[in-house]
C-alpha positions as CSV (number, residue, x, y, z in Angstrom):
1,X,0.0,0.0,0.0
2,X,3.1,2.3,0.7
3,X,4.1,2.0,-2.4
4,X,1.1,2.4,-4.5
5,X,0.7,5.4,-2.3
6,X,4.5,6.6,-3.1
7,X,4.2,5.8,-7.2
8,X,0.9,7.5,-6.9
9,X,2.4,10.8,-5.6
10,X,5.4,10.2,-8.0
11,X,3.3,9.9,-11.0
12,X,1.1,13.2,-9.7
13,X,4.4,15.2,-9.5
14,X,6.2,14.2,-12.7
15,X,2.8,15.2,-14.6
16,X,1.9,18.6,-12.7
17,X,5.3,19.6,-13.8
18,X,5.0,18.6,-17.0
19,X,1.9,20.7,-17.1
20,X,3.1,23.8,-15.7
21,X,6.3,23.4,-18.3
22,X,3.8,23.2,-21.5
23,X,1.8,26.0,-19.5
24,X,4.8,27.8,-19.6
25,X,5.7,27.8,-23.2
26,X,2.1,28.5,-23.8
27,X,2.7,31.7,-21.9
28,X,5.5,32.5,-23.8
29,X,3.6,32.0,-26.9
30,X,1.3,34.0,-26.4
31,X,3.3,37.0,-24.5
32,X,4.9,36.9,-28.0
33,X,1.8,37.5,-29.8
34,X,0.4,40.5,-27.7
35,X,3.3,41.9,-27.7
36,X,3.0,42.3,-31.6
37,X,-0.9,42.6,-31.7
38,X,-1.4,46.1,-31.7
39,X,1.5,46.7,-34.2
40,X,-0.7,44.2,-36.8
41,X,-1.8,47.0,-39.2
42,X,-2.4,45.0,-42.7
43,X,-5.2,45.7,-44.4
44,X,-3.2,46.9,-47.2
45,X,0.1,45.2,-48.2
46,X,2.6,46.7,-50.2
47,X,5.7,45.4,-52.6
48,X,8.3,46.8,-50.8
49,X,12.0,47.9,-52.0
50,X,15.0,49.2,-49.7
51,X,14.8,52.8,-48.3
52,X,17.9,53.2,-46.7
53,X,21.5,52.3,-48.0
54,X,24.4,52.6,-46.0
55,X,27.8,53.1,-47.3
56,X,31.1,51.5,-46.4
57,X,34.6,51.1,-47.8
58,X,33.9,47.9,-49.8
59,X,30.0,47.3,-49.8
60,X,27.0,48.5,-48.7
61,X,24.3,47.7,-46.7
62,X,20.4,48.1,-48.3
63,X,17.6,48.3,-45.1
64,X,13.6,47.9,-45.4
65,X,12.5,49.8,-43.7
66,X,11.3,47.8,-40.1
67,X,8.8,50.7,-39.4
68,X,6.9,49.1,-42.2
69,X,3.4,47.8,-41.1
70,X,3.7,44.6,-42.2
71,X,7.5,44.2,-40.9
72,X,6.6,45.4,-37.4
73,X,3.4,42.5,-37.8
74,X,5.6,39.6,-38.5
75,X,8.2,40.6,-36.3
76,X,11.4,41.0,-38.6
77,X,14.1,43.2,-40.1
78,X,15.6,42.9,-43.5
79,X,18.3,44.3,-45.0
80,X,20.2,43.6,-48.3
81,X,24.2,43.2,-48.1
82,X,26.7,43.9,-51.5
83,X,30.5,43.1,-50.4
84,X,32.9,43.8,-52.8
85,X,35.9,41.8,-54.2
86,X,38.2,41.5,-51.3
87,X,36.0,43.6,-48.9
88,X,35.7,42.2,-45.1
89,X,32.6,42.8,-43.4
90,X,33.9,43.4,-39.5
91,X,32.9,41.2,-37.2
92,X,29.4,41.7,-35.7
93,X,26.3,40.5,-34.1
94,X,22.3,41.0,-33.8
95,X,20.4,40.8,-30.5
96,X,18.0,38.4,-32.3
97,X,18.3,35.0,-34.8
98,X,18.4,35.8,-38.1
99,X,18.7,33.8,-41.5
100,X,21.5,34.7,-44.3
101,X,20.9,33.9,-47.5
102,X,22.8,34.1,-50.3
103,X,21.9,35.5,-53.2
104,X,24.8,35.6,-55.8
105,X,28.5,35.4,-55.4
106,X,30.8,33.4,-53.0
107,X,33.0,34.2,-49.5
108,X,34.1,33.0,-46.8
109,X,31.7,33.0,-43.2
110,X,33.1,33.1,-39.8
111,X,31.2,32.4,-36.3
112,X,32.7,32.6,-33.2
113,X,30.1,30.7,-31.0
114,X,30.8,31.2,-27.2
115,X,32.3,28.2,-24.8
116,X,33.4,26.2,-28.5
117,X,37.2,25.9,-28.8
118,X,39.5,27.4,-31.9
119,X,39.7,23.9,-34.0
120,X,41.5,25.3,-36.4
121,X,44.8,25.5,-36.1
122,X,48.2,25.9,-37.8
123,X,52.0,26.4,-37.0
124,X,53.4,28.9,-40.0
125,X,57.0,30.6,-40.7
126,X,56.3,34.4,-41.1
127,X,59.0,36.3,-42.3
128,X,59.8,39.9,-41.5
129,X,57.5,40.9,-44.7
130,X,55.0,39.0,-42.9
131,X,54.3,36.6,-45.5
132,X,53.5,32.9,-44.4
133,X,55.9,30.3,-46.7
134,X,54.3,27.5,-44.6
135,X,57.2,25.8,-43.6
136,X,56.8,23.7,-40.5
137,X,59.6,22.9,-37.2
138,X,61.5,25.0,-35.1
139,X,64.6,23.8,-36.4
140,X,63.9,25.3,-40.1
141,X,63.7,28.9,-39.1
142,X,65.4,31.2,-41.0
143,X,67.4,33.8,-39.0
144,X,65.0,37.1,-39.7
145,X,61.8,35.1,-39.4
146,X,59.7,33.5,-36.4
147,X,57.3,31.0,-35.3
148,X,53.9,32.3,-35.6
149,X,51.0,30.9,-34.3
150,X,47.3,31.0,-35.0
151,X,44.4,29.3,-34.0
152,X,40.8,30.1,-34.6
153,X,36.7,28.8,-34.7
154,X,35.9,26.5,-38.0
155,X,35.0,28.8,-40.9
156,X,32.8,27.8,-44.0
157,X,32.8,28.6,-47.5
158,X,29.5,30.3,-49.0
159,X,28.3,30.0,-52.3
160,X,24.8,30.9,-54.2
161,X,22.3,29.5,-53.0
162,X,23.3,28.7,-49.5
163,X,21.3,29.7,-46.3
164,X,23.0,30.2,-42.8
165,X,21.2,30.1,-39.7
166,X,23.2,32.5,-36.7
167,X,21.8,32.8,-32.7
168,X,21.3,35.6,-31.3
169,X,24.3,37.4,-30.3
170,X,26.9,35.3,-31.9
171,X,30.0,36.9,-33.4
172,X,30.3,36.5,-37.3
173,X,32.6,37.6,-40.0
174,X,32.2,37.2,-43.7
175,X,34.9,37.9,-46.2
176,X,34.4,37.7,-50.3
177,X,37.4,35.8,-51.9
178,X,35.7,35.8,-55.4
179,X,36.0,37.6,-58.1
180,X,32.5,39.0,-58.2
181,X,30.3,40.9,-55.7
182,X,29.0,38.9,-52.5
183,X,25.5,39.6,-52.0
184,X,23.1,38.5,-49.7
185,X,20.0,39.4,-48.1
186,X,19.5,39.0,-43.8
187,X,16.2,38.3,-42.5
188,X,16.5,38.9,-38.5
189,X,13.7,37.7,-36.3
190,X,13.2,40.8,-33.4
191,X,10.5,39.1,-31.9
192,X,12.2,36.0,-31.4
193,X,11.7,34.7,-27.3
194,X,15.7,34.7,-27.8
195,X,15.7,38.7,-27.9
196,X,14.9,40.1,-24.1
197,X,15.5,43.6,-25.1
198,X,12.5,45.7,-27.2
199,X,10.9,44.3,-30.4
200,X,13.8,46.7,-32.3
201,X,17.0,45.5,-34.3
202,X,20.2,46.0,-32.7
203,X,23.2,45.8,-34.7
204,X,26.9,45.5,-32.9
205,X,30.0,45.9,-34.3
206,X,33.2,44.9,-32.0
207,X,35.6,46.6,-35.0
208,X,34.4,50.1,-37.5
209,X,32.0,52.3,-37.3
210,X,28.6,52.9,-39.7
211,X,28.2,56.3,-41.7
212,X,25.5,57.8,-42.9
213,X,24.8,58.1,-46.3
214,X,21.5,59.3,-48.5
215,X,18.3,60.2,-46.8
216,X,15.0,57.9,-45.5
217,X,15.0,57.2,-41.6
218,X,17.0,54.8,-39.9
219,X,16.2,53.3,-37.1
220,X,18.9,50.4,-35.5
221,X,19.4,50.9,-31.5
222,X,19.2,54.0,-29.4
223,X,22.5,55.2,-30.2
224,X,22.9,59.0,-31.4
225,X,23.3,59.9,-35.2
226,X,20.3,58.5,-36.0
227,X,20.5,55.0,-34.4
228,X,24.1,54.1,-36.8
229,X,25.7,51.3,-34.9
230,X,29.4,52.0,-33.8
231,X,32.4,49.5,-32.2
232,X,31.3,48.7,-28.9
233,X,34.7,49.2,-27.8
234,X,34.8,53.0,-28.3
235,X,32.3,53.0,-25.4
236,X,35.1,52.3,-22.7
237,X,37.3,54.1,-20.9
238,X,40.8,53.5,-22.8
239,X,43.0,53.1,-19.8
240,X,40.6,50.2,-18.6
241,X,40.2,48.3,-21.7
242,X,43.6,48.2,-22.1
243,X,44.1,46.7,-18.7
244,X,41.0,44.2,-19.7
245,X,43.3,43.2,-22.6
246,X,46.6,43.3,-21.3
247,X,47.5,45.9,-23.8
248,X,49.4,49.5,-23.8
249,X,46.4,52.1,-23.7
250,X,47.9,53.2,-27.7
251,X,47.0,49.6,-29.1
252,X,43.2,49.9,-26.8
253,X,42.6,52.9,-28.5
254,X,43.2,51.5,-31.9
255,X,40.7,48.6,-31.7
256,X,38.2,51.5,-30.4
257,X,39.1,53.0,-33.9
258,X,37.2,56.4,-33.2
259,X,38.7,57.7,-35.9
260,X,38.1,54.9,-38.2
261,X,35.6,56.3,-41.1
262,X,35.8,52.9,-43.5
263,X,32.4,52.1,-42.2
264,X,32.1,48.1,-41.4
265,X,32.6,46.5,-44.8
266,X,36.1,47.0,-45.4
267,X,38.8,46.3,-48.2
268,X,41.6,44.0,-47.3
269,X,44.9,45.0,-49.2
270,X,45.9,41.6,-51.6
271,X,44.0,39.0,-49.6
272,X,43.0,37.4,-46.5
273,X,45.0,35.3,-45.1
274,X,43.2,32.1,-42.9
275,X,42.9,28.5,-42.5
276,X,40.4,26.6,-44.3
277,X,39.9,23.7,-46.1
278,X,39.4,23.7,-49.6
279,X,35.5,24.2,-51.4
280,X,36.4,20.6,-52.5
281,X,37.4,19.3,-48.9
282,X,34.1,20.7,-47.6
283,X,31.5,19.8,-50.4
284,X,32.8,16.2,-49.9
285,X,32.4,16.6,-46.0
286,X,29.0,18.0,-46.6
287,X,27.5,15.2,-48.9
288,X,29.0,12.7,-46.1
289,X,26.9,14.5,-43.4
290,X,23.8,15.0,-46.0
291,X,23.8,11.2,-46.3
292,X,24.2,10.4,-42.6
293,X,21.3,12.8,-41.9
294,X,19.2,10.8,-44.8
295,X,19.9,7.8,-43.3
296,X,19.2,9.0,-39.3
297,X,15.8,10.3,-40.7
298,X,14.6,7.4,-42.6
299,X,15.5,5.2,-39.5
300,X,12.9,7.9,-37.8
301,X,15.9,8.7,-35.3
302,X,15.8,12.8,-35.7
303,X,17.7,15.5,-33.7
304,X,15.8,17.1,-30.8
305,X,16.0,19.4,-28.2
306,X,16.6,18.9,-24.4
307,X,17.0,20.9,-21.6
308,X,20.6,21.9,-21.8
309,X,20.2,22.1,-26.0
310,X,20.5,19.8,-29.0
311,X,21.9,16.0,-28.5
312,X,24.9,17.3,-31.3
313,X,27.4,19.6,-29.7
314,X,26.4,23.3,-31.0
315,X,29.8,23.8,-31.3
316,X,30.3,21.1,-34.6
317,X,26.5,21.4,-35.5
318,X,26.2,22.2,-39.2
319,X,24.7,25.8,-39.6
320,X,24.1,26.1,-43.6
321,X,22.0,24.3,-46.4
322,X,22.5,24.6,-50.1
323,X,18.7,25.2,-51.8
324,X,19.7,26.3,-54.7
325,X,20.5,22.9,-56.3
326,X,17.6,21.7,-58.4
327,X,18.3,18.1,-57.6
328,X,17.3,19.3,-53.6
329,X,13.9,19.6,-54.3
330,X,10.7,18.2,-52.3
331,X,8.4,19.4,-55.0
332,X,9.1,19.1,-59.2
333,X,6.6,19.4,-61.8
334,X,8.0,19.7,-65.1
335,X,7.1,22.9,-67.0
336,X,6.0,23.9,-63.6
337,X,8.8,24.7,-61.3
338,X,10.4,23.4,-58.3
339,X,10.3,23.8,-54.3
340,X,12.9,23.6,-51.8
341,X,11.8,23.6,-47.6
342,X,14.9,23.9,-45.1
343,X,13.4,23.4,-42.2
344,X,14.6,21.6,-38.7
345,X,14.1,17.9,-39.8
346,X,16.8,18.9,-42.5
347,X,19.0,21.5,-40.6
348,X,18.8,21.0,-36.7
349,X,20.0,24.3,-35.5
350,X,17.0,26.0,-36.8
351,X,15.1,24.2,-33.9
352,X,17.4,26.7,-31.9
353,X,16.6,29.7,-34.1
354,X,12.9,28.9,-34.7
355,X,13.0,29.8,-38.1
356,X,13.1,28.5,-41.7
357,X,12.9,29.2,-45.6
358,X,11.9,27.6,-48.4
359,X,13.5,28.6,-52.5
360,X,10.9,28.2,-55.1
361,X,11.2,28.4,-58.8
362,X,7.7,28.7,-60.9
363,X,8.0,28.6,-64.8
364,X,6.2,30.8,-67.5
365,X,3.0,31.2,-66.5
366,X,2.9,28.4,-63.5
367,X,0.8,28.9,-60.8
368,X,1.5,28.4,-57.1
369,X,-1.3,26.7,-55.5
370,X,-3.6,28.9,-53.1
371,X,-2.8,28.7,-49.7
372,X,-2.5,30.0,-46.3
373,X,0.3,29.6,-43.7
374,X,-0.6,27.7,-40.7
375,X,1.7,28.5,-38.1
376,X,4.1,31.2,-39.4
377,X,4.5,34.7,-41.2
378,X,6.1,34.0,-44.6
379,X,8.8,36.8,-45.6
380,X,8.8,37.0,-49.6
381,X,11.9,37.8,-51.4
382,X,11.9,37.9,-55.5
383,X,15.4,36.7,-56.6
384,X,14.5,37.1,-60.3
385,X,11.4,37.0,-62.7
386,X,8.3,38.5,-62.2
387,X,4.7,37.5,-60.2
388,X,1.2,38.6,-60.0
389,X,0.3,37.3,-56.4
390,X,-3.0,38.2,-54.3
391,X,-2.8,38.1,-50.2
392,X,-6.7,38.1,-48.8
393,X,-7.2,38.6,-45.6
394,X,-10.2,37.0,-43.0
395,X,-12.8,39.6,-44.5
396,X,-12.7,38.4,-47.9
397,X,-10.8,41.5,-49.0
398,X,-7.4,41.7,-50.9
399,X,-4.8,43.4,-49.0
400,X,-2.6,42.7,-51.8
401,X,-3.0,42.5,-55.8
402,X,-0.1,43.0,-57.9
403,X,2.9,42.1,-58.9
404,X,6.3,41.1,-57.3
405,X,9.8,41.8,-58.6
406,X,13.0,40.6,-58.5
407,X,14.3,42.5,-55.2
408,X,11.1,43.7,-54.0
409,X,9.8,41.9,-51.0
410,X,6.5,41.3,-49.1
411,X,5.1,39.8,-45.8
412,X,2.2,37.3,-46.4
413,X,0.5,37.3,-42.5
414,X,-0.3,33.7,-41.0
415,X,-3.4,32.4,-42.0
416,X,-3.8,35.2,-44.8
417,X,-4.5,33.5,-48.3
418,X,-1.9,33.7,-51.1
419,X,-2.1,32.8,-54.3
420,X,1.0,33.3,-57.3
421,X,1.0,32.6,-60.8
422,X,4.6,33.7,-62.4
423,X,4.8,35.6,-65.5
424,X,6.1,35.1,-69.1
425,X,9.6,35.5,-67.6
426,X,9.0,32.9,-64.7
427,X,9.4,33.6,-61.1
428,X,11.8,32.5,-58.3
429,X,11.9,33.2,-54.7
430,X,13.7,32.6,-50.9
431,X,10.6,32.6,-48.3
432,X,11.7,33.1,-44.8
433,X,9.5,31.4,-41.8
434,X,8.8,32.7,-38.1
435,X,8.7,28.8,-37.5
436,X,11.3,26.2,-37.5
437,X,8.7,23.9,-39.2
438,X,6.6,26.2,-41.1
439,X,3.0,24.4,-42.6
440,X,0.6,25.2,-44.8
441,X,-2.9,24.4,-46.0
442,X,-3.4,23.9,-49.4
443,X,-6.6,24.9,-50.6
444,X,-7.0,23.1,-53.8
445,X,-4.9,19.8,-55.6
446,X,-4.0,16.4,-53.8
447,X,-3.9,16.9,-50.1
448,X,-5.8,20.2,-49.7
449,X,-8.6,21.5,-47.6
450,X,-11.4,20.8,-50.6
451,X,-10.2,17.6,-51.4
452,X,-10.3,16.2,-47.7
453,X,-13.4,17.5,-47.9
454,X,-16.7,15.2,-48.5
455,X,-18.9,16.6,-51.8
456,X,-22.0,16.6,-49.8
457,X,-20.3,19.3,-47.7
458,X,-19.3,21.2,-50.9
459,X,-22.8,21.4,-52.1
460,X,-24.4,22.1,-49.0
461,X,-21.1,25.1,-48.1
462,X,-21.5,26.9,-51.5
463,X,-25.1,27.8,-52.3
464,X,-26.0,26.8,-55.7
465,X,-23.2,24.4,-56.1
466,X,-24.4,21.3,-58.1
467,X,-23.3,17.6,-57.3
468,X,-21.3,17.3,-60.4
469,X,-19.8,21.1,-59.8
470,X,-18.8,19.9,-56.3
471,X,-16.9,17.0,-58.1
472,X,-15.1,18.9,-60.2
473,X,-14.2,21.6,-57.9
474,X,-12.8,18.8,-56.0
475,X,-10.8,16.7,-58.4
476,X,-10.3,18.6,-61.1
477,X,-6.6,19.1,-60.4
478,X,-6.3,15.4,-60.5
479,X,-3.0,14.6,-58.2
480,X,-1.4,18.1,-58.9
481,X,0.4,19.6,-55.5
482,X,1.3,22.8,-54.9
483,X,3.0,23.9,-58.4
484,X,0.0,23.9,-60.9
485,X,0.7,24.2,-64.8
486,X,-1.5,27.3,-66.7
487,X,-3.1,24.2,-68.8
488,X,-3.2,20.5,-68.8
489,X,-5.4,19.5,-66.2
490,X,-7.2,22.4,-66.1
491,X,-10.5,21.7,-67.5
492,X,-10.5,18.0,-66.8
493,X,-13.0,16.6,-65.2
494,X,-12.9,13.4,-62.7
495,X,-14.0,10.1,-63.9
């Protein structure tokens, strides 16, 4: 009896915690949403294109404007980033998760992830020049030359195509070793639970200095000069910091760099120099994790979150995806267009982040299926081609009808229906999710709300429907999903 007694009281305990945990996260959830409530202004929905650019050395960075209705709804800042051949964007960090993804060009990403060690690491010869001729040993250094040292956090190569996931507050670097512009385009989530601060975007530079270029508002922090975000070092006192450091207060004030007007995308005089493995190296290293992750997944054995984070080590967890690739993608209908989803399944750390993206590719005149997102605001980007797309809200009325452009961008709300058909010049896209698994309902094709749908219900939910209409109305699209052809099915009727 004194046992049944004890596993009774055991079995109360383990589930009103339990409770109070989920009622927790509910809580959170919904704190979340209240706090952007009032800010949801969207009856009408606009294409929107940068309105502020901001200047540097060796790029420049395009903002949207996060004052924007629709922004401040879903929660999220975007900006647009051009690095130039050479150019070295200085180390920085957001006060929220964000998503990279990049649009054309190649580089070089650093992330210096707090707690993980330097893995890589290297012994070199630098001569008084201070070039590296990579010998190795003590014993072959030339007189006029010494031993250096260097160790560092893994770095990763970046190509078109790829999307990076980065926490909240972790340092990163990017430098653009090709021969072409690096471009990208930064979604940051501000209303992310992982941001304590205000719903605002707070950009941090521990090296340069922004300056202000062009007119249009700019709004990034509460520092003076219209919010332009400056090295956090300049902030200190110089004696201390160089005390901090172990420095002489001459070299503390130069990584304050108060006087530094190259902005934070800088150009680096004949090249970088840092350990890496070759593009080769890594593409072979990723296709060996790809197919591991493959195999865990079809074995149902999938990466989740605990308590003190993710089963894999943050530190060696893998934190980009190519989408680019056509042979990537979950959906393909010839002389339709193709889909790509990156979501947590494929790329753990976005559990973390709680955010994901999709790449889409519609040809002439395809359609995108009519839809609504379930359990996330969709972030629209046009990477090339043009779209008409409507957005209708829960009042029947269209907040948006027109067309999209390569790099113009618009929010589609959760739960707001959307509809795209590309035009003569096709369409292609990167969608950004406020959800590490974003869903949707399909309203029409194989799987979608009318087809789960009985066709008594049909006729007795639209007045003046007839039996045969119903049918039609329901399987008409045959086993189409998702990407829908102009013609073909259309027309057909079900036998």
């Amino acid at each position: 009896m004194a046992i049944s007694k004890v596993s009774f009281l055991v079995t109360f305990l383990v589930l009103f915690y339990v409770t109070q945990a989920q009622l927790g996260q509910l809580g959170a959830s919904r704190r979340k949403f209240g706090d952007q409530r009032s800010r949801c202004r969207i009856d009408r929905l606009n294409a929107l294109r940068p309105s502020q650019r901001i200047e540097s050395e060796a790029g420049v960075h395009e903002l949207y404007d996060e004052n924007e209705d629709q922004l401040e709804c879903a929660g999220v800042s975007v900006l647009r980033t051009r690095i130039e051949r050479n150019g070295l964007h200085l180390p920085s960090y957001y006060n929220s998760p964000s998503l990279i993804y990049v649009l054309k060009g190649r580089g070089v990403l650093g992330a210096v992830i707090p707690g993980c060690p330097e893995t890589f690491q290297d012994l070199q010869q630098e001569s008084e020049e201070g070039s590296y001729r990579g010998e190795r040993g003590r014993e072959e250094e030339d007189a006029g030359s010494q031993m250096f040292h260097d160790e560092h956090q893994r770095i990763q190569h970046l190509r078109q195509g790829d999307v990076i996931a980065v926490p909240a507050g972790v340092l990163r670097w990017c430098y653009n070793d090709g021969e072409t512009p690096l471009e990208v385009i930064v979604v940051t989530d501000v209303t992310n639970n992982a941001n304590q601060l205000d719903p605002t975007s707070r950009y941090f530079l521990l090296a340069g200095r922004q300056q202000q270029q062009g007119g249009g508002r700019f709004r990034r922090g509460e520092g003076e000069q219209g919010g332009l975000s400056k090295n956090i070092l300049s902030g200190f006192d110089a004696e201390l910091l160089a005390e901090a450091i172990g420095v002489n207060r001459e070299t503390a004030q130069k990584l304050q760099g108060r006087n530094d007007e190259r902005g934070d995308i800088v150009r680096v005089e004949r090249s970088l120099r840092i350990m890496r493995p070759s593009r080769t190296e890594e593409r072979e290293e990723e296709m060996g994790e790809r197919r591991e992750s493959e195999e865990r997944y079809s074995e149902g054995r999938r990466v989740e979150m605990s308590g003190n984070g993710f089963d894999e080590s943050i530190c060696s967890m893998k934190m980009k995806e190519n989408i680019d690739e056509p042979m990537k993608a979950d959906l393909y209908k010839p002389n339709g267009g193709r889909i790509t989803f990156l979501n947590s399944q494929k790329l753990p750390i976005l559990k973390y982040i709680q955010m994901s993206a999709n790449r889409g590719v519609l040809h002439k005149n395809a359609i995108l299926a009519p839809h609504w997102n379930l359990n996330a605001h969709a972030i629209v980007y046009a990477t090339s081609g043009r779209a008409r797309m409507q957005v209708v809200n829960n009042e029947g009325q269209r907040t948006f009808d027109g067309e999209l452009r390569r790099g113009q961008l618009i929010v589609v709300p959760q739960h707001f229906a959307v509809v795209v058909q590309s035009t003569s010049e096709g369409f292609s896209w990167i969608s950004f999710q406020t959800n590490d698994n974003a869903m949707n309902t399909q309203i029409v094709g194989k799987t979608s709300a009318l087809r789960g749908m009985p066709v008594d219900v049909l006729v007795n939910a639209y007045r003046g429907l007839s039996r045969e209409e119903a049918r039609r109305v329901k399987f008409n699209r045959g086993q189409e999903m998702t990407i829908f052809t102009s013609e073909g099915s259309r027309g057909k009727e079900y036998e």
